[in-house]
C-alpha positions as a printed Julia matrix, in Angstrom:
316×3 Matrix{Float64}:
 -146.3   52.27  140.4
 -149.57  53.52  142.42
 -151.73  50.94  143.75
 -154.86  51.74  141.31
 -158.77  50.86  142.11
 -161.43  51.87  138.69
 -164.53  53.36  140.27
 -165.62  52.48  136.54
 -168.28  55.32  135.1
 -167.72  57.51  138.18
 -165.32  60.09  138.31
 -164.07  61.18  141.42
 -164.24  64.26  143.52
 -162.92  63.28  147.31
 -160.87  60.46  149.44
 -160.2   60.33  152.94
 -158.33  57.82  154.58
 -159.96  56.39  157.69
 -158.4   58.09  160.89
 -159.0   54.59  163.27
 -157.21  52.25  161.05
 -154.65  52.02  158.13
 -157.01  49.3   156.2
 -159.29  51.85  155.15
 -160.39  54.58  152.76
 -163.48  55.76  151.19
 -163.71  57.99  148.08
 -167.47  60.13  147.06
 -167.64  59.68  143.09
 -170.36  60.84  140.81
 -171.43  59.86  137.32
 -171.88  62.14  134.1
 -169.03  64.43  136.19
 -171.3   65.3   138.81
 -173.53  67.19  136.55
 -176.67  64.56  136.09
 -177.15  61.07  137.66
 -175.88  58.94  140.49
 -173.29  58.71  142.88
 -171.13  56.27  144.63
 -169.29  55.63  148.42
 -166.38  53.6   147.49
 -164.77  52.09  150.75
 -161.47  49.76  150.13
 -159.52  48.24  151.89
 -155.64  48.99  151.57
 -153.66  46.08  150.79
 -152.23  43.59  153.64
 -148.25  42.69  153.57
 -147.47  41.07  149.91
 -150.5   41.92  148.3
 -150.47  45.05  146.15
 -153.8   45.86  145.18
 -156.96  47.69  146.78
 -159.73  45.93  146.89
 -163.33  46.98  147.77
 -164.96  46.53  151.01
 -168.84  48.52  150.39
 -170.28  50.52  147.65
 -172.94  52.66  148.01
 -175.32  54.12  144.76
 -177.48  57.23  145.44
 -179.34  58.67  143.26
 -177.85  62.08  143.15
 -174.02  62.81  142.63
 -171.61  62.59  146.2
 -169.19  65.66  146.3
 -167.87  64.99  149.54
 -167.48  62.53  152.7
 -166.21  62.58  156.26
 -165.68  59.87  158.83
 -167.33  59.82  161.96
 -164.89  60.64  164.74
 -166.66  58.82  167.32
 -167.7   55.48  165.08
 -164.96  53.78  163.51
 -167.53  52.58  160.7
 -169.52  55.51  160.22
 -169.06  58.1   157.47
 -171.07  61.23  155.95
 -171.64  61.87  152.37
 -172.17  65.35  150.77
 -174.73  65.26  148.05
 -175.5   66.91  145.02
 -179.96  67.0   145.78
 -178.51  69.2   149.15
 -178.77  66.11  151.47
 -176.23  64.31  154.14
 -176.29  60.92  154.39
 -174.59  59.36  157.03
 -173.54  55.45  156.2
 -173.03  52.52  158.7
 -170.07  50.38  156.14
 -170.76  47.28  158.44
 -174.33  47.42  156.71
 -174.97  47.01  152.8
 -176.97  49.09  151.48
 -179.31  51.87  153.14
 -178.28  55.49  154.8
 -178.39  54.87  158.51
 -179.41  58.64  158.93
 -179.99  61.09  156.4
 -180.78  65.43  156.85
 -181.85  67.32  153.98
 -181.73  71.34  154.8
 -179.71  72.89  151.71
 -181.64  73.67  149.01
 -178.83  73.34  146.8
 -175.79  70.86  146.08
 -173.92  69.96  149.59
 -170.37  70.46  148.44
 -168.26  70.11  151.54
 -168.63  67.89  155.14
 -166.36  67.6   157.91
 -166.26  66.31  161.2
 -165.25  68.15  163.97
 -162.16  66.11  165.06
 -161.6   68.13  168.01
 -165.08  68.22  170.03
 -166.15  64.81  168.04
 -169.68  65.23  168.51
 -170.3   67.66  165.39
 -169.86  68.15  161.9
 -170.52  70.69  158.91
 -172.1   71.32  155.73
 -171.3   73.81  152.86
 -173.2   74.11  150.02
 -174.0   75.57  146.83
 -177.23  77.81  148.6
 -174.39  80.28  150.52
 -174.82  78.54  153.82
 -172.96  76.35  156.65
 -174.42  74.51  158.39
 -173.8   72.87  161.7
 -174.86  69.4   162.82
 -174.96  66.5   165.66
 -175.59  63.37  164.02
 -178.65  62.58  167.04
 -180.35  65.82  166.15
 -182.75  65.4   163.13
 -182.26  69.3   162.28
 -179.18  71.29  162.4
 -178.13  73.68  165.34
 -176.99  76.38  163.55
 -176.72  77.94  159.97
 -174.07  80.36  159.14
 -175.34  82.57  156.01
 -172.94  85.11  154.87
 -171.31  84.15  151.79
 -172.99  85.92  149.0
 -172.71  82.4   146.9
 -171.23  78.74  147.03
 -169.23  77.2   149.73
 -166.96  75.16  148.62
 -165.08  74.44  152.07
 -165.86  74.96  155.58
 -162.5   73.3   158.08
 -162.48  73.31  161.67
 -159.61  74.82  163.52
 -157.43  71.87  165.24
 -156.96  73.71  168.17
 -160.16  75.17  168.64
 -163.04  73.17  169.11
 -165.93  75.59  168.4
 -164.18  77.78  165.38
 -164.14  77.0   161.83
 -163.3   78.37  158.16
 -165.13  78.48  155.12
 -164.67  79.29  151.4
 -166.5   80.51  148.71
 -167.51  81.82  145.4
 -167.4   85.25  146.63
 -163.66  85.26  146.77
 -163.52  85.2   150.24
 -162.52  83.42  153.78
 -164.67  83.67  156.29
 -163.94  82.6   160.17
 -166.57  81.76  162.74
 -167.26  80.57  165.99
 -170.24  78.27  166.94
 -170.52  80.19  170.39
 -171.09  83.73  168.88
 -174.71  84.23  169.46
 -175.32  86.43  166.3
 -174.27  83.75  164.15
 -171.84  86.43  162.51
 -168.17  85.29  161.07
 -165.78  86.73  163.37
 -163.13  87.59  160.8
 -163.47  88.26  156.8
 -160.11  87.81  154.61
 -159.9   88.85  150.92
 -157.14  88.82  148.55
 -158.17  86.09  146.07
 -159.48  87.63  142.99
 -161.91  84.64  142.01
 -163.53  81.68  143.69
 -161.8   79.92  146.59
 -162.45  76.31  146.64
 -160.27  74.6   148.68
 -158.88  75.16  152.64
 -156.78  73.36  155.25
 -155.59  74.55  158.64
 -151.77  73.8   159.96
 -151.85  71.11  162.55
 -148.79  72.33  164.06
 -149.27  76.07  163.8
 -152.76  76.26  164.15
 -153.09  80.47  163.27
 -152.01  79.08  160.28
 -154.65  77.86  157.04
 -153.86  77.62  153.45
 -156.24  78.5   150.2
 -156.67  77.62  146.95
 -158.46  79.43  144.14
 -159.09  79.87  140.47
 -157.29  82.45  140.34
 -154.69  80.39  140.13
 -152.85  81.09  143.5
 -152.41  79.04  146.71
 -152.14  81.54  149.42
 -151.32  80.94  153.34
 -152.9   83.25  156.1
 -152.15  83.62  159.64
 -155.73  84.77  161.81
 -154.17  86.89  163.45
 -153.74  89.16  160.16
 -157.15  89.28  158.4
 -155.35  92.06  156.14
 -153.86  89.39  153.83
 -152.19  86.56  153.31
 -148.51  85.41  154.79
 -147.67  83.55  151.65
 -148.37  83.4   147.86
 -147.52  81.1   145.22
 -148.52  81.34  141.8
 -150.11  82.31  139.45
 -150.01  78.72  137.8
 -151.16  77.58  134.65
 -153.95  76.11  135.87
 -156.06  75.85  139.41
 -155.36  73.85  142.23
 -158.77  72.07  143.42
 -158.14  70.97  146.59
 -155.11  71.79  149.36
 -154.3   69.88  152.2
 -151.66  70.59  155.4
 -149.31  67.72  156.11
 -150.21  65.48  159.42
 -146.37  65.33  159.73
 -144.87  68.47  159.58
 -145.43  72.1   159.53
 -143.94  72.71  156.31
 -146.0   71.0   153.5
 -148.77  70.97  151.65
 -150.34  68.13  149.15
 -152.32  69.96  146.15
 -154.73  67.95  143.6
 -155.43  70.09  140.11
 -156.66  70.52  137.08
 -153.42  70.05  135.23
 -153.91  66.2   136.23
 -151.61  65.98  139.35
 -151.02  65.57  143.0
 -148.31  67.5   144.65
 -146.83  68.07  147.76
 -145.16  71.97  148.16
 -142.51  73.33  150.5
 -144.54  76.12  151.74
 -141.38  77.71  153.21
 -140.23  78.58  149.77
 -143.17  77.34  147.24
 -140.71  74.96  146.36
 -142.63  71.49  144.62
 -140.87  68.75  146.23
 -143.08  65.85  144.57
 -145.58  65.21  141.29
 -147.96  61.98  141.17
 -148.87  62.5   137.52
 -150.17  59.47  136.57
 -153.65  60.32  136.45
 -155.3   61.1   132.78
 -157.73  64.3   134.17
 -158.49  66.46  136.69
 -157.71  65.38  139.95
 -160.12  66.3   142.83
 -159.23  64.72  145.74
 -156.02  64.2   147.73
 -155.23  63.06  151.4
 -152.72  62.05  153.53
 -152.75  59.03  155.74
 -152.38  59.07  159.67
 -150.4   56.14  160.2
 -148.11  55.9   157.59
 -146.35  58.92  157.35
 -145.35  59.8   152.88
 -148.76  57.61  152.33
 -150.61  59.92  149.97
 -154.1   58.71  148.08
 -156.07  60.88  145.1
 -159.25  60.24  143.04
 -159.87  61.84  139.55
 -161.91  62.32  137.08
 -160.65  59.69  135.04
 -162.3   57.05  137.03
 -158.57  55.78  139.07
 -158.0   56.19  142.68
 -154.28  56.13  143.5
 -152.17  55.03  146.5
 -148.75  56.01  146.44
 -146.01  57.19  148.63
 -143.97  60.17  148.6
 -140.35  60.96  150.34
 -140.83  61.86  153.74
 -141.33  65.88  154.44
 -138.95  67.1   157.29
């Protein structure tokens, strides 16, 4: 059995682990499925030796719906919240209630934040208005804005090996890489090949030319940059979309998927082979992670209100 928290009459859409310590996570969950009303920052703590249960550390209300969060990579107790009013918040958890800082540039929903866990000192924003936007959390405006996606962006990734480039993904079906130093602000390289909205990305840690997608199309496809032609890799199409796609910290060779047909997995991408199915959440599942310190540690949030900790067989 899962360990199980209820972020009762919030459904959730993301959960990271912390990447300081293995006694933390955080989940962004939104009431009325994101649509109307308030969010909540869940952060637990995972359990101690003989206890087998999470148990909440801070909770945070907004008043607009949270569609994503990132930890600081320089502050073990900060973390950044994506919003659905088009603001960031960035939270303090050894505080209890109030935004420490807070930016509000996108004039639509904030879907997507990461920090850059390379340079540290940066993060960025995707959102709903077609733009990316780039941010130090001592600036009160952002540095840059990337505009052009011709509609949402779901995800924008930084490369792991290179400190100023990132990815993003969108409703216009495509990829888009850029680099923070190119003074035009244009996207370096363009890839297409999905035939509908791609809403989920995740680079390879240990082959870093390497990033996988996920669309509603149906497909999970993986890419090399070197090849903006097309992708390396397909697999699907599936009976359903895959929502969110993530590379494993441990090995080349795996991938954890959340989805609308109420599961996590984790796929051989060497031969699309599913090697393991969490199904014991009741709807769509949003969010999936995998933990830095303990390697098969997997945790997922869902629209039915449960976040899950669970462990899967080791990947080789």
């Amino acid at each position: 059995m899962p360990l199980q928290y209820r972020t009762a009459g919030f459904k959730g859409y993301a959960i990271k682990f912390s990447p300081f310590t293995d006694k933390l996570l955080a989940a962004a969950t939104s009431a009325n499925f994101g649509l109307v009303g308030n969010g909540r920052l869940c952060v637990l703590n995972t359990p101690n030796a003989g206890s087998q249960s999470l148990s909440p550390r801070q909770q945070y209300d907004t008043q607009d719906a949270l569609f994503d969060l990132t930890w600081n990579e320089t502050h073990e107790n900060q973390l950044a919240t994506a919003s659905g009013d088009g603001s960031i918040k960035l939270w303090d958890i050894t505080l209890s209630r109030h935004p420490i800082a807070q930016w509000k540039e996108h004039k639509r929903e904030t879907m997507c934040v990461e920090w850059n866990y390379t340079a540290k000192t940066s993060f960025l924003s995707s959102s709903w208005d077609g733009t990316v936007k780039l941010w130090n959390p001592n600036s009160p405006q952002s540095l840059r804005t990337f505009a052009e996606h011709t509609g949402c962006v779901y995800t924008s990734a930084w490369s792991p090996r290179q400190p100023d480039q990132f990815a993003s993904c969108g409703e216009d079906k495509t990829v888009k890489l850029w680099s923070t130093n190119e003074p035009n602000g244009r996207s370096i390289a363009s890839f297409g090949g999905h035939v509908d909205q791609v809403v989920s990305l995740d680079w390879n840690k240990y082959s870093p030319e390497l990033f996988v997608t996920s669309s509603t199309d149906r497909t999970i496809k993986v890419w090399d940059i070197r090849n903006p032609r097309g992708n390396i890799t397909m697999f699907g199409p599936f009976e359903f979309p895959v929502r969110r796609v993530r590379f494993c910290p441990f090995s080349p060779n795996f991938i954890a998927t959340a989805g609308y047909d109420m599961s996590a997995s984790v796929w051989d991408i060497r031969n699309g082979a599913v090697t393991f199915v969490h199904n014991a959440h009741s709807e769509f599942v949003f969010g999936v992670d995998w933990s830095l310190f303990h390697p098969g540690q997997m945790a997922s949030c869902s629209w039915d209100e449960q976040i899950h900790v669970f462990n899967v067989p080791i990947p080789q």
